[in-house]
C-alpha positions as CSV (number, residue, x, y, z in Angstrom):
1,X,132.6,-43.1,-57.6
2,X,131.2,-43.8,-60.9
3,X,133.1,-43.9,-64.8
4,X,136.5,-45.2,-66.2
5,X,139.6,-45.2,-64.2
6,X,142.6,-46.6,-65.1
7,X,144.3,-49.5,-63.1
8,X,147.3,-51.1,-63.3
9,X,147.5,-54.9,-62.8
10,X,150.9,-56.0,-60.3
11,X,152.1,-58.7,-58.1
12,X,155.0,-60.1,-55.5
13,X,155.2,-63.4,-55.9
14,X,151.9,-63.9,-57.6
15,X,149.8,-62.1,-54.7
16,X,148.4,-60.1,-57.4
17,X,147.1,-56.3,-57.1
18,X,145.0,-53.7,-59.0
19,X,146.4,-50.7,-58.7
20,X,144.8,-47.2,-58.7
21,X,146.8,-44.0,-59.0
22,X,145.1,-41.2,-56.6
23,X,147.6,-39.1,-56.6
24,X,146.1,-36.2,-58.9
25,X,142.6,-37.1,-58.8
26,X,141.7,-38.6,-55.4
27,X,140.3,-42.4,-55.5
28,X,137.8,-43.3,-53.6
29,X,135.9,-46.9,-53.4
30,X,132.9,-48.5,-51.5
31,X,133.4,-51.9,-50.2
32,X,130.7,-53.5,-52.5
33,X,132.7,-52.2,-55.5
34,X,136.4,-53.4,-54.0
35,X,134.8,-56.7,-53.5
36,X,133.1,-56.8,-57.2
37,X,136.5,-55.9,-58.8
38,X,138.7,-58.3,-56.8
39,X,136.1,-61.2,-57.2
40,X,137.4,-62.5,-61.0
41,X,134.0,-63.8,-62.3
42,X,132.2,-60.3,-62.2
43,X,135.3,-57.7,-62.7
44,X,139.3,-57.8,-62.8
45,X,139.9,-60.5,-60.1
46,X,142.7,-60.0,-57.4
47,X,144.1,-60.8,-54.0
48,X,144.3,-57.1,-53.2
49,X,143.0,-53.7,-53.9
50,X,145.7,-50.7,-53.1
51,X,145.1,-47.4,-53.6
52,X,148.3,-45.0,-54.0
53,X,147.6,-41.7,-52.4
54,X,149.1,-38.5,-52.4
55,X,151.9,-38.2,-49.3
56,X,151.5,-36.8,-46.0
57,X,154.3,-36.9,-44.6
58,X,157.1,-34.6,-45.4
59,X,160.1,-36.2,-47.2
60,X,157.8,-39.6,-48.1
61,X,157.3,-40.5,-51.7
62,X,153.6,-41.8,-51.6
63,X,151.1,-43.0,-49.2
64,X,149.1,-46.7,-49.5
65,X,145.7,-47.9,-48.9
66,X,145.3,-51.6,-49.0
67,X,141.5,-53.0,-49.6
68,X,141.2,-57.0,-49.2
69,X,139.3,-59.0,-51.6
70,X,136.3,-59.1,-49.1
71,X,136.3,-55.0,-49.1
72,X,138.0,-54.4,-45.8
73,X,140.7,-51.9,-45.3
74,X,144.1,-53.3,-43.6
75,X,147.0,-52.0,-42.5
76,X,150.0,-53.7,-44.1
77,X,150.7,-55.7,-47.4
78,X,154.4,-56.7,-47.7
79,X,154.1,-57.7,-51.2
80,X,152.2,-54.9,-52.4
81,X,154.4,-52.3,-50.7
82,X,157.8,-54.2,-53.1
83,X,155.4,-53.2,-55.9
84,X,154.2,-50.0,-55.3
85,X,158.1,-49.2,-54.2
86,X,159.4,-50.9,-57.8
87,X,156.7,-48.2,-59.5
88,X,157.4,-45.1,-57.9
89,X,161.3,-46.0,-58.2
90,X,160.8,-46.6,-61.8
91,X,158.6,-42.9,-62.1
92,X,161.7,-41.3,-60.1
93,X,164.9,-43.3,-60.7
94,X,165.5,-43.4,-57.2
95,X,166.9,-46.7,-55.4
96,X,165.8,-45.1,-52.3
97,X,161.7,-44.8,-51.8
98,X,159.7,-43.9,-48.7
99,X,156.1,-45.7,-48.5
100,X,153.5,-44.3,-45.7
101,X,150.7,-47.1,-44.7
102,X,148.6,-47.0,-41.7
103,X,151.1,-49.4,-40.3
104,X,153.4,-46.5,-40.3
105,X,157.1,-45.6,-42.9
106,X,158.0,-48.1,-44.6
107,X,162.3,-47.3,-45.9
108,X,162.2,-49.8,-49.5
109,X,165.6,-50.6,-51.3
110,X,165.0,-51.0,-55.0
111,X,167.6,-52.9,-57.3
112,X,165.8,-53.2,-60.4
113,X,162.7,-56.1,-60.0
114,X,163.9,-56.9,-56.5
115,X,162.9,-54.8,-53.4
116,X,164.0,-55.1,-50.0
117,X,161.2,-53.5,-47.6
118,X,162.6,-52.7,-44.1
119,X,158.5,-54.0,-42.1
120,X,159.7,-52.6,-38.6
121,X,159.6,-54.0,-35.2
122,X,157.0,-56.9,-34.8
123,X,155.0,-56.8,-32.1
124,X,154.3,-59.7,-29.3
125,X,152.4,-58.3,-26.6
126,X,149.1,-59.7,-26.5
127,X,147.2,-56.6,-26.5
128,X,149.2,-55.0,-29.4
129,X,148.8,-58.4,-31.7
130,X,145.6,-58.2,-30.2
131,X,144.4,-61.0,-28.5
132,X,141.2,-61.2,-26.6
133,X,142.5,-62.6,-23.6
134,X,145.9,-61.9,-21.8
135,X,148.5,-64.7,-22.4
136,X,152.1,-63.9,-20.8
137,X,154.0,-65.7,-23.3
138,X,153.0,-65.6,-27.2
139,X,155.5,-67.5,-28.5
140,X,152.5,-70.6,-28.2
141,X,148.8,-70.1,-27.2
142,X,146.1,-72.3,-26.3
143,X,144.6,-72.9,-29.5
144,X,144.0,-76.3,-31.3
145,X,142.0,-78.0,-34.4
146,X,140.9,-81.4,-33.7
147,X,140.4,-83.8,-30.9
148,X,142.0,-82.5,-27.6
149,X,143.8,-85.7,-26.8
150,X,145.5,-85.6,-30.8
151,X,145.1,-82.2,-31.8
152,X,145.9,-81.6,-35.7
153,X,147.0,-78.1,-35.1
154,X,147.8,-76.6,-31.6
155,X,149.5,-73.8,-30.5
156,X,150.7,-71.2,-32.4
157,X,152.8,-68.5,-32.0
158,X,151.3,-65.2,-32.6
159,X,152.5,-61.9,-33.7
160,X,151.4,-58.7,-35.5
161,X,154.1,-57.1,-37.8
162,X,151.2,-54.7,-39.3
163,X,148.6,-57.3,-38.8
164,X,147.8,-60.1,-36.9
165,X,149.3,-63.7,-37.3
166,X,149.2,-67.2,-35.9
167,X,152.3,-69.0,-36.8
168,X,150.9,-72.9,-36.5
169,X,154.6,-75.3,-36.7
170,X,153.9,-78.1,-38.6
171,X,156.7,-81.5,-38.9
172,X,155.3,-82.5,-42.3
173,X,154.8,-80.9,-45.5
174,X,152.0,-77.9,-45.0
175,X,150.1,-78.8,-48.2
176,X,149.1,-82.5,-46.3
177,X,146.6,-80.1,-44.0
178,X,143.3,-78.8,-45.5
179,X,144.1,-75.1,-45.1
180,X,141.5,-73.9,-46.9
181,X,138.8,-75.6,-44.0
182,X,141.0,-74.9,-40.8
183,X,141.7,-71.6,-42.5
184,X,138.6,-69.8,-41.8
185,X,137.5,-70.9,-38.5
186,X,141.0,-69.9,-37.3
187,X,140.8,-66.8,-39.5
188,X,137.3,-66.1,-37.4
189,X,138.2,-67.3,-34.0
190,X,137.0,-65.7,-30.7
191,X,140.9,-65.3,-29.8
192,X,141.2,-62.8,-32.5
193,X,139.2,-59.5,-31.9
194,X,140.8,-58.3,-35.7
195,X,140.8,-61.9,-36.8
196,X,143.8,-63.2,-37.9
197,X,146.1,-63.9,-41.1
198,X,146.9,-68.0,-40.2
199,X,149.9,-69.7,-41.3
200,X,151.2,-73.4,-41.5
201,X,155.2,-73.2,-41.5
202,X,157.5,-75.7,-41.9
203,X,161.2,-75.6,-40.8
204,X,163.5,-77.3,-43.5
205,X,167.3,-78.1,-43.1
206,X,169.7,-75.5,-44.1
207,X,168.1,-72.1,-42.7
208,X,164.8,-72.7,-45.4
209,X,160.7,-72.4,-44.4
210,X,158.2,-74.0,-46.1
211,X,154.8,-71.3,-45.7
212,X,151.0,-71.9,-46.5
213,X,148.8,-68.7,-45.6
214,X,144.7,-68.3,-45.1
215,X,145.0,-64.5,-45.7
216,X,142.4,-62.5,-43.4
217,X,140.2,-61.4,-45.5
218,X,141.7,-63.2,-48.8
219,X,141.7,-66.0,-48.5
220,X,144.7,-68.9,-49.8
221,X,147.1,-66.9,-51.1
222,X,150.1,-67.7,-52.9
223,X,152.7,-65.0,-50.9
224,X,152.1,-63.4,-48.1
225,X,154.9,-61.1,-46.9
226,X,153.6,-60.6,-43.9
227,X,153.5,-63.8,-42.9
228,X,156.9,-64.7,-43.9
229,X,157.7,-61.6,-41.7
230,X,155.9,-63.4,-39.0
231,X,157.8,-66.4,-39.5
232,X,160.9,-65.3,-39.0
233,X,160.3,-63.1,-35.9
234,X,158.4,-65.8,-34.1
235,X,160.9,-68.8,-35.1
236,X,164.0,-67.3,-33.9
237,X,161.9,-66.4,-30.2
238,X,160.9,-70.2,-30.4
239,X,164.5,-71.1,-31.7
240,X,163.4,-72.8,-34.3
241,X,164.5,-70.6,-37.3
242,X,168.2,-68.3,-37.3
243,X,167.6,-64.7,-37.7
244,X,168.0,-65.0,-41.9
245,X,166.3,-67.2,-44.1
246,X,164.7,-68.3,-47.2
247,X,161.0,-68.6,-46.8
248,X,159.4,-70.9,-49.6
249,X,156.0,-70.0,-50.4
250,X,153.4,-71.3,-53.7
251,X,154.5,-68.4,-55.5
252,X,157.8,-68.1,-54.6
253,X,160.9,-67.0,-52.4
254,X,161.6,-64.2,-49.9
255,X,164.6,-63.6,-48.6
256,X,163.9,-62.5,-44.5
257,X,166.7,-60.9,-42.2
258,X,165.6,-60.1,-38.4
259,X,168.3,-58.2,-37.6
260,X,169.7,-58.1,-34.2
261,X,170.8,-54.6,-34.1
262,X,167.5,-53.2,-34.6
263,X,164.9,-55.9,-34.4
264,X,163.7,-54.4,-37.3
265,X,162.3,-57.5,-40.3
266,X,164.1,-56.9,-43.2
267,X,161.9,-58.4,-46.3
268,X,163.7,-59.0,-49.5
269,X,161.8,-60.3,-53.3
270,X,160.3,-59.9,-56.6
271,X,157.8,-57.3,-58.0
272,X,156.4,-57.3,-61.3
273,X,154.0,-55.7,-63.6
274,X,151.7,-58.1,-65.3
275,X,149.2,-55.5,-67.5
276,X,147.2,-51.6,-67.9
277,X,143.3,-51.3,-68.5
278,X,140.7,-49.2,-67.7
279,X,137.4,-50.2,-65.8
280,X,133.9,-49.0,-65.3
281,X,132.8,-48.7,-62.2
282,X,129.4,-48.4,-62.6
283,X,127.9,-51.9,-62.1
């Protein structure tokens, strides 16, 4: 795809986002040119790439494609799907929008700059997160940074709630651990046939969670929603966390719920539009 298309420029809690509208005039990008425009010294510069697509299922308002800053396609994006609800709401005036993703529906609940994205069931079998081994119980695998006898990180909990995640509880605050260096050997592990989004979470008085993420594929990020999705599910299965909480991450708050009627993550935050332009892509 060559010539000038125009983007919009978004993000949930500072996990920012180009934006291209597909909905008329089909959108489609090679991996060398979602990496040049997410990488901020050559192009545009963001965390992720979505592309909004016409719907295909009947009664839905629009359907997503999410592109990493490395140029691979995912599944799920909690932040992005709070913006691209907060747009369509604001084309439509509805308070009501449907978003399809390869993940599957996602039902969002839009009250003017703050969306609350009901993410689904989160899944824990070890072939479903997936894992390349069996392991009965994923609340904590075998998996550890460091010496064997004083480990810095071990044993995560893992879960995929569109992707895949490795929950690593930490006592102390997650910004004392280099992240960015354990981040992508664990990103990269064996374990992880898809590799993995990994997370250092912190359980703080009063129902709160302090959250570091190594995004698959990203890279530090300041908000990941799916993460804090992750979070919650796999804290209360450890009892660690109770089924609603704060999650505090670098760019901000979300407000989770795993209900208990359901078991469906209920993700509640911020969206916000940050700029328009147009690009070339012809390199």
């Amino acid at each position: 795809m060559s010539g000038m298309i125009k983007y919009l420029k978004m993000n949930g809690l500072g996990n920012d986002f180009i934006v291209f509208d597909g909905r008329e005039k089909s959108v489609q990008l090679s991996p060398d040119q979602v990496r040049w425009i997410a990488d901020p010294e050559s192009s545009i510069g963001c965390d992720q790439l979505i592309i909004m697509d016409p719907p295909r299922a009947s009664g839905t308002d629009v359907f997503m494609r999410i592109y990493n800053s490395d140029g691979g396609e995912v599944s799920a994006c909690g932040n992005a799907t709070r913006c691209i609800a907060g747009l369509i709401a604001g084309e439509t005036a509805k308070t009501s929008v449907l978003v399809e993703t390869a993940a599957g529906l996602l039902v969002c609940s839009v009250a003017g700059k703050t969306v609350s994205v009901d993410m689904g069931l989160p899944k824990f079998d070890w072939q479903s997160i997936p894992l390349a081994e069996e392991f009965g119980d994923t609340r904590g695998i075998e998996l550890q940074i460091g010496p064997i006898d004083a480990p810095v990180l071990h044993t995560p909990s893992v879960v995929n709630v569109g992707n895949p995640h490795a929950i690593f509880w930490v006592m102390d605050d997650p910004d004392n651990y280099d992240l960015e260096l354990f981040g992508p050997m664990l990103e990269n592990h064996p374990i992880f046939p898809d590799r993995a989004n990994i997370s250092l979470a912190q359980v703080l008085p009063k129902n709160q969670v302090k959250l570091r993420v190594w995004e698959r594929g990203v890279g530090l990020t300041k908000a990941c929603g799916t993460a804090a999705c992750a979070v919650v599910a796999a804290g209360v299965r450890k009892g660690l966390t109770k089924r609603k909480i704060d999650v505090h991450l670098p760019g901000g708050v979300l407000a989770m719920e795993w209900r208990e009627q359901d078991k469906h993550i209920i993700m509640s935050g911020p969206w916000g539009m940050d700029g328009r332009g147009e690009i070339s892509l012809e390199q």
